[in-house]
C-alpha positions as CSV (number, residue, x, y, z in Angstrom):
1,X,-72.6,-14.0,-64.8
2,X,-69.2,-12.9,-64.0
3,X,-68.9,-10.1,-61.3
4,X,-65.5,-9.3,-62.3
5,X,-64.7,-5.8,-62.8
6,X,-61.4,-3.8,-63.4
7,X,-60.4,-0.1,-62.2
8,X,-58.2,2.2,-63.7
9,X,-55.9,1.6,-61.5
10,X,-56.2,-2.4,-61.6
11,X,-55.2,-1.9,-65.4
12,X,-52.7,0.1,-64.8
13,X,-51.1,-1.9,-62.5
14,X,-51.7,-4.7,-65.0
15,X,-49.8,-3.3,-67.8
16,X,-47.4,-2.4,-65.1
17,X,-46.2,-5.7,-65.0
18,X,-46.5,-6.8,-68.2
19,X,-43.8,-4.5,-69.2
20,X,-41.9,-5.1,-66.1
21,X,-42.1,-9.1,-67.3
22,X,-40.5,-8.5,-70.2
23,X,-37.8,-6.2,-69.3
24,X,-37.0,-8.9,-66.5
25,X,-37.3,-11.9,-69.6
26,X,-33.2,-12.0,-69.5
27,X,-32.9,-12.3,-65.8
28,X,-36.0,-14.3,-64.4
29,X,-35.4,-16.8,-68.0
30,X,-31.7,-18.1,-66.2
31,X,-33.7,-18.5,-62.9
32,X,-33.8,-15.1,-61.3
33,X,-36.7,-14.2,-59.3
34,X,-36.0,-11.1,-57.6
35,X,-37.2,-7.7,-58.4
36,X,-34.0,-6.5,-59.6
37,X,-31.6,-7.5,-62.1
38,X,-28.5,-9.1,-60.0
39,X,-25.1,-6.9,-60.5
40,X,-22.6,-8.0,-63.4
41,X,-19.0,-9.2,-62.1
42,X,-16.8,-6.2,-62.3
43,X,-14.6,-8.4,-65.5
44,X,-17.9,-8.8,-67.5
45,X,-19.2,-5.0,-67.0
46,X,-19.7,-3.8,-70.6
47,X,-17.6,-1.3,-72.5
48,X,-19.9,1.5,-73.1
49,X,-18.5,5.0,-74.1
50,X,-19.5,7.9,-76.7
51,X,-16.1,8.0,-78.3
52,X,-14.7,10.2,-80.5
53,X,-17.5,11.5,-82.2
54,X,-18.8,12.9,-79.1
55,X,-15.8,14.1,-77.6
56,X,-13.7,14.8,-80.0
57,X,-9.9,14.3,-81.2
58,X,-8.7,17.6,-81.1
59,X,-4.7,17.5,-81.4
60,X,-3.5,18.9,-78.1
61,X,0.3,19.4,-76.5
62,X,1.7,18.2,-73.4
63,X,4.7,19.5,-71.1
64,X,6.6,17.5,-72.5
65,X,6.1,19.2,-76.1
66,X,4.1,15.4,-77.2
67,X,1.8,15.9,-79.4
68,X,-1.7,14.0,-78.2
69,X,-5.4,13.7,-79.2
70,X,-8.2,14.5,-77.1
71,X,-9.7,11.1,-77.2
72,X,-7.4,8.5,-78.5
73,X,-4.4,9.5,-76.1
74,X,-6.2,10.7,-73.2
75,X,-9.5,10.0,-72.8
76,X,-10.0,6.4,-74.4
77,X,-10.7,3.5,-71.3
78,X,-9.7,5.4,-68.7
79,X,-11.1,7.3,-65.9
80,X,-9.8,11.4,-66.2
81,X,-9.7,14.0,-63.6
82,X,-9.6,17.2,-65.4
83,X,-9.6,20.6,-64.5
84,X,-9.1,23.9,-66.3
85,X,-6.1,26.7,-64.8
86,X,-3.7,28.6,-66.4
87,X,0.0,29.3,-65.5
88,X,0.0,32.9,-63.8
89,X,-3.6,33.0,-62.3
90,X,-3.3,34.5,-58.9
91,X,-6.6,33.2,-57.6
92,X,-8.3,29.4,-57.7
93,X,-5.2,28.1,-59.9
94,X,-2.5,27.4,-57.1
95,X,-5.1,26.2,-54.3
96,X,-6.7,23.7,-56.7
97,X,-3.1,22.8,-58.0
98,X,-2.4,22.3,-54.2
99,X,-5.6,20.3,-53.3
100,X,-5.1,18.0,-56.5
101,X,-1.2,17.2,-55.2
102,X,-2.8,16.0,-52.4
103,X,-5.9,14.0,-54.0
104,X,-2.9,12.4,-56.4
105,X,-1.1,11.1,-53.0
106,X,-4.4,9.5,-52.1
107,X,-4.6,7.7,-54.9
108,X,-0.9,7.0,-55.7
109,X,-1.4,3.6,-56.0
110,X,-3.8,3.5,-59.2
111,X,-2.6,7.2,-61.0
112,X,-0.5,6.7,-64.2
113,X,-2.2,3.1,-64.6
114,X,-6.4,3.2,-64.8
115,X,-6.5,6.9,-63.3
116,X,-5.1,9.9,-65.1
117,X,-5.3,13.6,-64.2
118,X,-5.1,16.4,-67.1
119,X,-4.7,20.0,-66.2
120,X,-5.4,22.0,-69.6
121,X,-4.8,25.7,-70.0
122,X,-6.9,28.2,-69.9
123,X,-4.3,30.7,-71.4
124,X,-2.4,28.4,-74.0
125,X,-0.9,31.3,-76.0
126,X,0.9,32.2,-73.3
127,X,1.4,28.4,-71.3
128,X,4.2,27.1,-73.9
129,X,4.8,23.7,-73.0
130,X,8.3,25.0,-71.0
131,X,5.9,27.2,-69.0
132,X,3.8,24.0,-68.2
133,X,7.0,22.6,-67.1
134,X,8.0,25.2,-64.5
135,X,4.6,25.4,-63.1
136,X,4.8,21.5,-62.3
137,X,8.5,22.3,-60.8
138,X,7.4,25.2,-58.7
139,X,4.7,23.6,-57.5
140,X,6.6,20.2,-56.6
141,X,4.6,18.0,-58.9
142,X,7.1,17.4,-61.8
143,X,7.7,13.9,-60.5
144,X,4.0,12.4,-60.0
145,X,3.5,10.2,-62.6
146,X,-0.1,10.4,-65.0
147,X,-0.9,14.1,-64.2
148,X,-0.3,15.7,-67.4
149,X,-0.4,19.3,-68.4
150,X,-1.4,20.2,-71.6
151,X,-1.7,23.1,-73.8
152,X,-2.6,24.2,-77.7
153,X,-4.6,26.5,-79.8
154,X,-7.2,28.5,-78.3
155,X,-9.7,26.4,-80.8
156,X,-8.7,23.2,-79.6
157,X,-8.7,24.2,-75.8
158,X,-11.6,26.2,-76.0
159,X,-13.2,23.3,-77.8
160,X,-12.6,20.7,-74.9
161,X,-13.6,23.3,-72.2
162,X,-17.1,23.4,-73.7
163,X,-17.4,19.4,-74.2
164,X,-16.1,18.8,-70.8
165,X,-18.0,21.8,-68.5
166,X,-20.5,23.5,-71.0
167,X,-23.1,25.3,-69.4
168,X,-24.7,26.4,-72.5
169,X,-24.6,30.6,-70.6
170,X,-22.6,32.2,-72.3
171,X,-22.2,34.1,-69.2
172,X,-20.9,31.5,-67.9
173,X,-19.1,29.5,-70.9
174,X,-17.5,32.1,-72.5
175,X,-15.8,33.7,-68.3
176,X,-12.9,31.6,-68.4
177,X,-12.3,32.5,-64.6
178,X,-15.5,30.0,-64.0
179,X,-14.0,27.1,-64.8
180,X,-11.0,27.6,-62.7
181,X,-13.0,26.0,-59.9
182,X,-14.5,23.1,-61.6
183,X,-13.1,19.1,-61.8
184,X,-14.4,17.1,-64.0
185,X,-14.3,13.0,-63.6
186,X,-14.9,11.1,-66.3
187,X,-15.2,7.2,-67.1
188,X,-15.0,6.3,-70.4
189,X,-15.5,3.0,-70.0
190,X,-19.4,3.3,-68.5
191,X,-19.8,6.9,-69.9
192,X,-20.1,7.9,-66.1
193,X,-19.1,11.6,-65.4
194,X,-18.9,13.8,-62.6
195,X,-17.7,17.2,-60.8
196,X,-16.4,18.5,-57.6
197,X,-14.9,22.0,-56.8
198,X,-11.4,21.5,-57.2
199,X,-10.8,23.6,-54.0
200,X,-13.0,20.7,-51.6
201,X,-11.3,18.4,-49.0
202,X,-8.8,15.7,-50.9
203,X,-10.9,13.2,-49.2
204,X,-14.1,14.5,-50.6
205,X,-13.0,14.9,-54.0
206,X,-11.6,11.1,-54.1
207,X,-14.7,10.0,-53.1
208,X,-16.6,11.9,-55.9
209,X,-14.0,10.4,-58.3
210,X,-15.1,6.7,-56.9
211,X,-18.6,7.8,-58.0
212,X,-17.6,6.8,-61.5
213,X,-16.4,3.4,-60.6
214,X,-18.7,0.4,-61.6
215,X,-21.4,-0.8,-59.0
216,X,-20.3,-3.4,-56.5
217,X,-22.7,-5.7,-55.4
218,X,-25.4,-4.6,-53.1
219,X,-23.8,-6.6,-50.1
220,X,-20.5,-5.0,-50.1
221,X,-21.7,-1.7,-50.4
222,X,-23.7,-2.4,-47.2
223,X,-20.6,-3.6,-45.5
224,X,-18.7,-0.9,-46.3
225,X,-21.3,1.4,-45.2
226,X,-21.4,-0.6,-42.1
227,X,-18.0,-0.2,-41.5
228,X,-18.1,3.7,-42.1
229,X,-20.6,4.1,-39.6
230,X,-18.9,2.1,-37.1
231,X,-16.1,5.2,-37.4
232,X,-13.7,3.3,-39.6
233,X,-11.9,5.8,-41.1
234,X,-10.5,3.9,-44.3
235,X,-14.3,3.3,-45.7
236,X,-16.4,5.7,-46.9
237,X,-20.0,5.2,-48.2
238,X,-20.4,5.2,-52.1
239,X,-23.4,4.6,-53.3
């Protein structure tokens, strides 16, 4: 006679990892035995993004008077930095322009090639694309390269403020001055998104932006905390 008996949690645990077996099929079948599935290399990371469907292609105007599209021109395989302002606000506008001046020195090196920051009115009755373009010059920013300021119809602009920051309150969605505060980080790539006050520390917000990067392996992200600890100041943890 067999003694052998199950509990509820025996089967539980059983089915446990029978699904776990087969979601690990891909891994544990080319000789992995861990408990994780190992990290792709950064080149074979897949493209995954909601497009244009999702977000939209809504034809939009820089300060330089170009005509661009939501998706295709700006958003498309990149990583975007966006926040919301408009021309003569007295309030959040010219800290956060001041704050993103300096985030854009901190990462010179990669802005205008994989990284692109996009300031869109608030206002764009009033912020004609020569209005853009003396806000840039008194602010000193008219010569950073892949920060672009853009304006339109009230549609259009008012369309991309609710994909990009909806709360679904209207108290909230529909008070223009609450999105004044807000950056939004987006990569398209992964479909990875994330927001900051566009008033925190430079460093701070660049670290929120690295948020949306791909995952390095699990022993370089250990070094670099490591590192961090050990008061370097150059490394920062991210995840």
């Amino acid at each position: 006679m067999d003694d052998k008996h199950t509990t509820p949690v025996d089967d539980k645990k059983a089915l446990f990892k029978e699904r776990f077996d087969k979601w690990a099929a891909p891994w544990t079948s080319q000789g992995y035995t861990g408990k994780v599935p190992p990290p792709l290399p950064q080149s074979k990371i897949p493209v995954y993004h909601y497009g244009a469907e999702y977000w939209g292609n809504m034809q939009l105007r820089t300060h330089d008077n170009k005509v661009v599209r939501f998706y295709d021109d700006l958003l498309k395989g990149k990583i975007s930095i966006m926040n919301f302002f408009y021309a003569d606000c007295q309030g959040v506008c010219p800290v956060a322009t001041s704050t993103l001046k300096q985030v854009a020195g901190l990462i010179k090196d990669r802005l205008g090639k994989d990284h692109f920051m996009y300031s869109f009115s608030l206002k764009p009755e009033k912020d004609t694309p020569e209005k853009l373009r003396e806000y840039r010059e008194m602010h000193g920013i008219e010569k950073i390269p892949g920060w672009i300021f853009l304006t339109g119809t009230q549609y259009d602009l008012d369309t991309v403020r609710f994909r990009v920051t909806r709360w679904d309150n209207p108290g909230f969605d529909l008070n223009i001055e609450q999105h004044t505060g807000q950056l939004v980080v987006l990569n398209d790539n992964l479909s990875r998104t994330s927001m900051v006050p566009s008033t925190h520390r430079p460093d701070y917000i660049v670290e929120t932006i690295s948020w949306v990067y791909p995952t390095r392996p699990l022993d370089v992200r250990l070094k670099e905390n490591r590192e961090w600890r050990a008061g370097d100041p150059k490394y920062r943890p991210r995840g």
